[in-house]
Kinemage of the C-alpha trace (Angstrom):
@kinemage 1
@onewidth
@group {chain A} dominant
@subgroup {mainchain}
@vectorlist {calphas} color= white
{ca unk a 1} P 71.599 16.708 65.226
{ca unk a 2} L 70.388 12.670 66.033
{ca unk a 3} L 67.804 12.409 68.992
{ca unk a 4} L 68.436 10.365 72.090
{ca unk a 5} L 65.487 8.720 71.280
{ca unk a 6} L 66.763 7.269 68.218
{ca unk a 7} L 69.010 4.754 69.769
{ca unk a 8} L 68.779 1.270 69.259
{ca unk a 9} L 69.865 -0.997 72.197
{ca unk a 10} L 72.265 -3.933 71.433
{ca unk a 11} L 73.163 -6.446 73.417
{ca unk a 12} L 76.164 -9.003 73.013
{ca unk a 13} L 75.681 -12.898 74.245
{ca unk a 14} L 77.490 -15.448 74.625
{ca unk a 15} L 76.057 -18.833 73.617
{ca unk a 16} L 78.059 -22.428 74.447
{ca unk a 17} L 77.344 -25.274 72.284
{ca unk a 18} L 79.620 -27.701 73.851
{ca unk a 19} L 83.195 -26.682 73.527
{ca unk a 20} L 82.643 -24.617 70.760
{ca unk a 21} L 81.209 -20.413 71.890
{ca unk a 22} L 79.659 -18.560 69.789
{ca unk a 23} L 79.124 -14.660 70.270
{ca unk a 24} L 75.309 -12.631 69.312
{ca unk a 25} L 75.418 -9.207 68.386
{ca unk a 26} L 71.648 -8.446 68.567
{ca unk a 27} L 69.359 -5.207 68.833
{ca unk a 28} L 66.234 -3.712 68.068
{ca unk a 29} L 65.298 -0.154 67.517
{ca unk a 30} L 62.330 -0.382 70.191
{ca unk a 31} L 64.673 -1.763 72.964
{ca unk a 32} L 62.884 -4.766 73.577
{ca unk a 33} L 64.787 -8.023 72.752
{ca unk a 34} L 62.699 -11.230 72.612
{ca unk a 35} L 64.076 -15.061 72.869
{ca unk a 36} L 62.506 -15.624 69.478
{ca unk a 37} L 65.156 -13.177 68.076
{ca unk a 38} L 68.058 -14.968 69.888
{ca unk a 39} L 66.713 -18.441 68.411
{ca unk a 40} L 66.411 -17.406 65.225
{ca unk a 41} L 70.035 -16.162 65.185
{ca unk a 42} L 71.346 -19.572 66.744
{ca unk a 43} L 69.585 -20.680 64.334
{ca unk a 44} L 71.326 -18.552 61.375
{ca unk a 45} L 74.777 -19.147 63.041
{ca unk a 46} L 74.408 -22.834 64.098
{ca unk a 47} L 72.046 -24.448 61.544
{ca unk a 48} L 70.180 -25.991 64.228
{ca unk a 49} L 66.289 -25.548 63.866
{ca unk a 50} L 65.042 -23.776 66.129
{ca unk a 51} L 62.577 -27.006 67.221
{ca unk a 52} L 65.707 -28.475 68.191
{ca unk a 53} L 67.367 -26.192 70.551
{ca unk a 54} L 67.373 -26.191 73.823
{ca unk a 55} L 68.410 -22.491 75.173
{ca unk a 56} L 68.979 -22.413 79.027
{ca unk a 57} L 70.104 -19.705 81.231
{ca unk a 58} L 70.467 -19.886 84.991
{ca unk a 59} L 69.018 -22.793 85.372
{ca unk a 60} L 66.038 -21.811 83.325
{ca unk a 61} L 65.042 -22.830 79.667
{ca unk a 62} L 64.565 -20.228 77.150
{ca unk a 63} L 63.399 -21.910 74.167
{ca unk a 64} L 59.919 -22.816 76.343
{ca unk a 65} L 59.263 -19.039 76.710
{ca unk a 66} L 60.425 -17.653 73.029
{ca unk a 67} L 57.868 -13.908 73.420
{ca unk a 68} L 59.686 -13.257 76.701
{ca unk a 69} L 62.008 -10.222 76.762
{ca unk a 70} L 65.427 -10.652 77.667
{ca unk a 71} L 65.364 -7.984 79.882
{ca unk a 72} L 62.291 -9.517 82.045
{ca unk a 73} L 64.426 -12.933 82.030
{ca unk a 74} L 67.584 -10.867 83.684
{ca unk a 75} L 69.675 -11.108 80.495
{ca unk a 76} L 71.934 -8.322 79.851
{ca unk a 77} L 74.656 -8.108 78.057
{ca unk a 78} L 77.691 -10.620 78.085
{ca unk a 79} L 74.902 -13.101 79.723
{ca unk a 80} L 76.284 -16.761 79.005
{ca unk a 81} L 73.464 -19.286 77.625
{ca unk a 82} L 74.012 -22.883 76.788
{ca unk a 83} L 72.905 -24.499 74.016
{ca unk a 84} L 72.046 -28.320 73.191
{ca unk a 85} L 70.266 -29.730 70.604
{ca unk a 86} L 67.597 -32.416 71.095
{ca unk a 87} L 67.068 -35.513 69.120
{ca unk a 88} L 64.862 -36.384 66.850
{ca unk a 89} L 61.610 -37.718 68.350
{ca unk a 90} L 58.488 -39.771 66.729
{ca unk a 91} L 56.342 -36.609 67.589
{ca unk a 92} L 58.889 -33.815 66.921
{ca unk a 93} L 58.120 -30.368 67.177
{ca unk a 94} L 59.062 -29.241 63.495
{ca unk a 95} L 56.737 -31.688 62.180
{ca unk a 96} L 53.633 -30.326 64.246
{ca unk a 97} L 52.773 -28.479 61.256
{ca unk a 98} L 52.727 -31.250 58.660
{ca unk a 99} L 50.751 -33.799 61.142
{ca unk a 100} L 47.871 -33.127 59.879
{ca unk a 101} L 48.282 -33.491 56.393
{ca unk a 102} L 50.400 -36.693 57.012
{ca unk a 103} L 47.369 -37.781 58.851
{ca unk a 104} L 44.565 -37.080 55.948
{ca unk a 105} L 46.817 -39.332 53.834
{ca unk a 106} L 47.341 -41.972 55.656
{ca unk a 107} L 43.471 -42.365 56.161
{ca unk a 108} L 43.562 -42.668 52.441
{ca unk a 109} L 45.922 -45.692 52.439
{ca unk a 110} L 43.876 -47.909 54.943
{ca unk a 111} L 42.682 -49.855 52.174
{ca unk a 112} L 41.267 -53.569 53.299
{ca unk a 113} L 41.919 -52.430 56.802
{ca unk a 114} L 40.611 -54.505 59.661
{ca unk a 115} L 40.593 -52.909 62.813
{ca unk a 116} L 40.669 -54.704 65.973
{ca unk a 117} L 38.251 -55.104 68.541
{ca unk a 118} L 38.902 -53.172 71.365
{ca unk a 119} L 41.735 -51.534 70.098
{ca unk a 120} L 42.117 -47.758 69.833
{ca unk a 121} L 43.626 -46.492 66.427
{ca unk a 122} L 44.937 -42.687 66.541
């Protein structure tokens, strides 16, 4: 005989990417879904990065708030989210993680470098 206990909740979403609509099957065994989990699947299904999505539902983006539950948000199932990707910026979020290093070596390469007076230099 199974236990009650033992269920796993799923939930089913529905995710619009322009004209295209994708559907997420999702669950977890300790019935808390988080937005991190619903990225990463956009991620899987879209090949978008998850630095570039921009998840909003009711008005209210997702992607900003990714160890929220869906529950606490008011997402149940069949909830309808819309997806759009951002652009590539000069400080992109996927990149935080190699700044520094980028930044150690191109101290390195200021070779005969003259700053300017008055100037600052990040």
């Amino acid at each position: 005989m199974t236990s009650i206990n033992n269920k796993s909740r799923c939930i089913k979403l529905q995710i619009q990417y322009g004209s295209d609509l994708y559907e997420l099957l999702l669950s977890s065994k300790d019935n808390k879904i988080q937005v991190e989990q619903v990225l990463n699947e956009i991620e899987k299904l879209t090949k978008i990065p998850k630095c570039h999505q921009t998840l909003i539902y009711k008005g209210q983006r997702l992607d900003h708030k990714p160890n929220e539950n869906l529950e606490d948000l008011y997402i149940f199932n069949n909830s309808k989210l819309i997806l759009s990707k951002t652009q590539r910026s000069s400080y992109d979020k996927c990149d935080y993680l190699n700044l520094s290093s980028q930044k150690q070596q191109n101290n390195t390469d200021l070779i005969g470098f003259t700053p300017e007076p008055n100037k600052k230099y990040e």
